[in-house]
N, C-alpha and C positions, 0 to 999 in steps of 0.2 A: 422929381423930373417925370413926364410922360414917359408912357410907353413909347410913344412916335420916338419923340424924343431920345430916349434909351438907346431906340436899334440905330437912329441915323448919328448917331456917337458911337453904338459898337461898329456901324461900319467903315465910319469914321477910323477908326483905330485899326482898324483892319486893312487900311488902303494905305495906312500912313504904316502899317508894320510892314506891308509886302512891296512898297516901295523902298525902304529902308533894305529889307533883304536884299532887291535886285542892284540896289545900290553898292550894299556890302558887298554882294560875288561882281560885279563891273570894276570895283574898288582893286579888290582880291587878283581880277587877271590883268587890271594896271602894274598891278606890282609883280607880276611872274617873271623872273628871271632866268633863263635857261640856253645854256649850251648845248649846243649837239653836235656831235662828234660824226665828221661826214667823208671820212677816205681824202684819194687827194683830188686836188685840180683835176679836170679831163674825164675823171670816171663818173659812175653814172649815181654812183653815193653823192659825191658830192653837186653835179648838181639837179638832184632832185630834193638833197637838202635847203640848197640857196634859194630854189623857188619855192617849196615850204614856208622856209623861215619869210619870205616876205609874204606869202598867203596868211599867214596867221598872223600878222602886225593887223590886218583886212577883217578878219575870222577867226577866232576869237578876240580879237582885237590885242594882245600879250605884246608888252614891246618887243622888236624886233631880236629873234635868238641870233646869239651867237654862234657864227659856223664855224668850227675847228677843221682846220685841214691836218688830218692823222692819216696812218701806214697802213689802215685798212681795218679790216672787220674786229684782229685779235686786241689792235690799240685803242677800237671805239667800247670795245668790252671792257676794255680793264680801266679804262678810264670812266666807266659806266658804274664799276662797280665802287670804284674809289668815291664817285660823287666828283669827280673831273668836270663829268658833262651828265646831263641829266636826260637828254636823248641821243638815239643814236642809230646807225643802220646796221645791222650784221646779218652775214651768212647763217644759216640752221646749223649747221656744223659747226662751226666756231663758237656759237650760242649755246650748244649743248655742252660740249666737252667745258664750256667758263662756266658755267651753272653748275655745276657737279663741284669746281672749285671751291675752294674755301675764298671769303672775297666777305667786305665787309655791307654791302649792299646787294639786296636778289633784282631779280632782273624780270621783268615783267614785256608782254608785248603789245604792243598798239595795233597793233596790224602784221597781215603776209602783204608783201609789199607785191615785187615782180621776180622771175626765176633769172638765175646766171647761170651762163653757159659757159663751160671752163673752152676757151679758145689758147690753144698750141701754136702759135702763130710762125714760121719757118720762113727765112729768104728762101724765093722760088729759085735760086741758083744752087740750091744747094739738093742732093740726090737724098734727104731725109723723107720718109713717109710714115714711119712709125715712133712713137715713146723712142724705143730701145736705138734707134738713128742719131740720138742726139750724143751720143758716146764723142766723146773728145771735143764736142762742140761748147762756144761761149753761150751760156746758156742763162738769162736771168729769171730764176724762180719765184720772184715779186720781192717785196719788201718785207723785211724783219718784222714779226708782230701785225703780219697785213693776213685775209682769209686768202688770198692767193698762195702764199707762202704754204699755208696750212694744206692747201688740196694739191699742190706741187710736193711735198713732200709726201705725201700720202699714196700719191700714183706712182713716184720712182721707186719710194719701196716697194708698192703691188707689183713693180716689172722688175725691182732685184736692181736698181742701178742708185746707185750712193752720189749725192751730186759733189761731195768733196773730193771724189775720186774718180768718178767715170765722167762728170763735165769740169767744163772752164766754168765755175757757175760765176752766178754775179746775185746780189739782192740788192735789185731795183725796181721802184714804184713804178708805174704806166706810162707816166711824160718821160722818166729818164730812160726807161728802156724802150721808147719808140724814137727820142731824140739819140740813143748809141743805135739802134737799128739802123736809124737813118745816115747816120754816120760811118755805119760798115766798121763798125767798133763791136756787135753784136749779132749773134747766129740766130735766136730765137729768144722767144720768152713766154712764160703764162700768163696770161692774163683770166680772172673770172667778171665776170660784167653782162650785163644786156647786150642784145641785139639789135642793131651794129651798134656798138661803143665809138662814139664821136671822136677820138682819139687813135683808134684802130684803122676808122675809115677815112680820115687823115693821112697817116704814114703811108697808107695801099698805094695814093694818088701819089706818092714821090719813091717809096718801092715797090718792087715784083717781092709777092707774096702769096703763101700757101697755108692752108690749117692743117693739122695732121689729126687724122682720123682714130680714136683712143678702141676700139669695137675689142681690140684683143687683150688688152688694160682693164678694159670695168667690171667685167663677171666679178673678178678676184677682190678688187676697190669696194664692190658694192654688197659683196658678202662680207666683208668686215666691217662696212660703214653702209646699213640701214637706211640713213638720211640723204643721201644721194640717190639721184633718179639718173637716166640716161634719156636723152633723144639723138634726134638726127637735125642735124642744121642745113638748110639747102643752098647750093648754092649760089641761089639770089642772098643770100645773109649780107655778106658785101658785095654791091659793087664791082669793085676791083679786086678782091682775093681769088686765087685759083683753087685747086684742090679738089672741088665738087661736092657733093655731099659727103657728111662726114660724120660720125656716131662721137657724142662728145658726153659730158658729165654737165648735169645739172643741179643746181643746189638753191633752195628756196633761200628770200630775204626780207629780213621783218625789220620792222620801226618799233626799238625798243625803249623803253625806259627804265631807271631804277624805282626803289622802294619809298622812295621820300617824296615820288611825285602824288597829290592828293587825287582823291576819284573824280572830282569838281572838274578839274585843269584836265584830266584825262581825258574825259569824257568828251570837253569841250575842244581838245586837240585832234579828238579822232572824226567830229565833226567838225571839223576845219579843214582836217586833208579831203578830206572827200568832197567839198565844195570847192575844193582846189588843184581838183584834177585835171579841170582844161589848162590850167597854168603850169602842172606837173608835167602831161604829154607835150608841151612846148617844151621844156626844158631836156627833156626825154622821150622817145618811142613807148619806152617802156612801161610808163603808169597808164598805156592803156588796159594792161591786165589787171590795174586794182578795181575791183568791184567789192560788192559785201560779202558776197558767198565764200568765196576764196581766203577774206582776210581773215575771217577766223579762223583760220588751218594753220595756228603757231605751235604746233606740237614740235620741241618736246618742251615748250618755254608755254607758262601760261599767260592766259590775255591779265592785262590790267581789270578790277572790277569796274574801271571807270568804263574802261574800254567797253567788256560786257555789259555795261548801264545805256552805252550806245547803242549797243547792235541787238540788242534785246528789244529797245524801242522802235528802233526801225523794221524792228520784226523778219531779221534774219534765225 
């Protein structure tokens, strides 16, 4: 055989191997199956999941994930680590303390998604203005196994008040305890989420409503718990809420994954959210804070190497 010959066979073979590759990985994210675990109806997990999961049917092309509606950050964790669901949203706080757990799968992160602002939400008929105001009141601290649940429990202790004994409490998820709010079945409840949470700014427009100001709460909260930040919410935040400005608890949220997920699919999930950001801020306000700079801030949960094979290329 010539030389000519030779090379236009070795590149022959070299076009038909690197199509075969791109074929194999096209193949590979045909077949990726995956759940993710997205809080419930109403809040801003969930649907920032639902527009996700339908951006990447588009980009990466993956059949469409499955969205699990769970009780919030501590149930997308543990069903994370189980291999339940294979992505999922959570709070930094609830992330750290499940990674320290024993748990048969590690937990990696995709992304710093957008921040939540722990909102204290109070009927404006009622004389409450502080944490310690809520003594004797029906009170619902979010859902069993939800990150609401987590930073509600965390603040009563910082102010000394036991919710089996100093509230009426309740644990209820977001719809149910906006739909007892609404119903005058309900005095208050935590909610942690973006700003304004779609469900929040719903119940304002059929209650008088107030936030309660935390300024005397977080010193205490935030010297035992590192991972929490504080701002001020103004208030334009909603609409319809009174109150005014108000010094509240904020808590970073990442798009995480387990161990089982490959660096290929990672990679190619983390460049999917990002090309699917205008479809993110329709579903939410709130993805307008994801940029690159920011997402790699998952401390104390490390990124995916997939993740990192992205954000390296992109040259963050």
């Amino acid at each position: 055989m010539s030389g000519t010959l030779l090379r236009l066979h070795a590149v022959g073979a070299a076009l038909a191997l690197a199509t075969l590759s791109l074929t194999a990985c096209g193949d590979d994210l045909d077949q990726v199956k995956l759940t993710m675990a997205a809080g419930s109806p109403g809040g801003v997990y969930h649907a920032l999941g639902t527009a996700l999961a339908d951006a990447w049917t588009r980009d990466p092309g993956i059949p469409r994930p499955q969205v699990a509606t769970t009780a919030g950050s501590v149930d997308n964790l543990d069903r994370l680590r189980a291999d339940q669901a294979q992505v999922g949203f959570s709070a930094a706080d609830a992330a750290e303390r499940k990674q320290q757990a024993d748990g048969e799968h590690k937990l990696y992160a995709l992304a710093r998604m957008h921040d939540d602002y722990l909102q204290l939400i109070v009927r404006d008929d009622l004389p409450a203005t502080k944490l310690a105001d809520l003594k004797g009141l029906r009170v619902s601290v979010g859902a069993r196994d939800s990150g609401v649940w987590l930073i509600a429990q965390r603040l009563l202790e910082s102010a000394g008040i036991s919710p089996e004994t100093d509230l009426k409490v309740q644990y209820m998820d977001l719809p149910t305890s906006a739909d007892a709010m609404r119903d005058n079945a309900l005095d208050a409840f935590f909610w942690s989420g973006g700003v304004p949470t779609e469900r929040v700014a719903t119940l304002s427009s059929a209650v008088k409503l107030r936030m309660l100001d935390l300024s005397d709460v977080l010193p205490k909260l935030r010297q035992a718990f590192p991972v929490y930040g504080s701002a001020t919410l103004p208030a334009s935040a909603y609409e319809r809420i009174g109150g005014g400005p108000v010094v509240t608890l904020v808590v970073r949220n990442f798009l995480l994954v387990n161990d089982t997920m490959s660096d290929d699919v990672a990679e190619a999930l983390v460049r999917g959210l990002f090309q699917a950001q205008p479809a993110l801020v329709d579903a939410s306000p709130v993805a307008r804070s994801i940029e690159h700079r920011s997402a790699i801030e998952t401390t104390p949960i490390e990124l995916h190497p997939g993740a990192m094979r992205y954000y390296r290329d992109v040259k963050v």
